[in-house]
N, C-alpha and C positions, 0 to 999 in steps of 0.2 A: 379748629372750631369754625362752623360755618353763619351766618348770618342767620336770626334767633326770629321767630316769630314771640313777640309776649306783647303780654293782654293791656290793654291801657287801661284810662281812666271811666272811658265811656265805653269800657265790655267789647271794646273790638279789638283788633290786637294791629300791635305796630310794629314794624320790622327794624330793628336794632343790628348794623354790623357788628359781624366778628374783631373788626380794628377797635371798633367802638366798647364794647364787652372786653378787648384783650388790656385796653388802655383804661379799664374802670379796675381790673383786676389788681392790675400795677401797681395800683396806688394803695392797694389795702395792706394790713399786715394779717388780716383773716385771709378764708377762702371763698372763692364763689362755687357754688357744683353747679352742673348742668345736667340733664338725665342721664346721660352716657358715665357719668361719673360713677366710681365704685361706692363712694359715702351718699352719695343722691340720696338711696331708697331710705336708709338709716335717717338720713338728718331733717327728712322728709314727713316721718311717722309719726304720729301725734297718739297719747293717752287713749282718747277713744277710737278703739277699729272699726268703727262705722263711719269716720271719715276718709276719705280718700284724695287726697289733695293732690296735685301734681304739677309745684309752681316753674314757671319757667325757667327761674334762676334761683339758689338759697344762696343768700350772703352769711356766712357766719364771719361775725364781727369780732373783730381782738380787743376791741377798746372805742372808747367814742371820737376820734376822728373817722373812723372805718364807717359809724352809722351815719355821721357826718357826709361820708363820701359814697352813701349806699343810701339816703336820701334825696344828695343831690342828679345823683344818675339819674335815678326814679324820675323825679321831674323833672329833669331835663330832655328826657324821652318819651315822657306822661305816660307814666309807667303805675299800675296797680300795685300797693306795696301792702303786705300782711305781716303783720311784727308777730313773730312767736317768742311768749315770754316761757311759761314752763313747759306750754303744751298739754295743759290741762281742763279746758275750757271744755263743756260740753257738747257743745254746737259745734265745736270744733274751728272756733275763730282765733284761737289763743297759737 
């Protein structure tokens, strides 16, 4: 994995090592994907197909230490974080 361009708080994007992302991963008992990943596009795709999302990282959490641990990354990096609960939201914010 190489060092991640992702979007921050103020819409510009911040650069995140690969030590830094390999050492947030560790800690979870979920997964993180990254585009190159095979589940990427899958866990990516949202109810309405008029959205096209394509976040820099998905966390899928196992349990709540993981969102615990996938909150604190975020802002510790001032990281832009989007929670997708069913994936049902129209607008495509869910």
């Amino acid at each position: 994995m190489n060092d991640m361009s992702l979007t921050n708080l103020q819409s510009g994007i911040t650069m995140v090592s690969a030590a830094a992302i390999e050492a947030f991963t560790a800690r979870l008992r979920g997964r993180v994907l990254i585009a190159t990943d095979a589940a990427y596009y899958e866990a990516r795709t949202i109810w309405n197909g008029m959205i096209d999302r394509r976040p820099g990282l998905i966390v899928q959490c196992a349990g709540a230490a993981d969102v615990v641990n996938a909150v604190r990354f975020a802002a510790e990096n001032q990281l832009l974080v989007a929670v997708r609960g069913g994936g049902h939201n129209i607008a495509g914010n869910a």
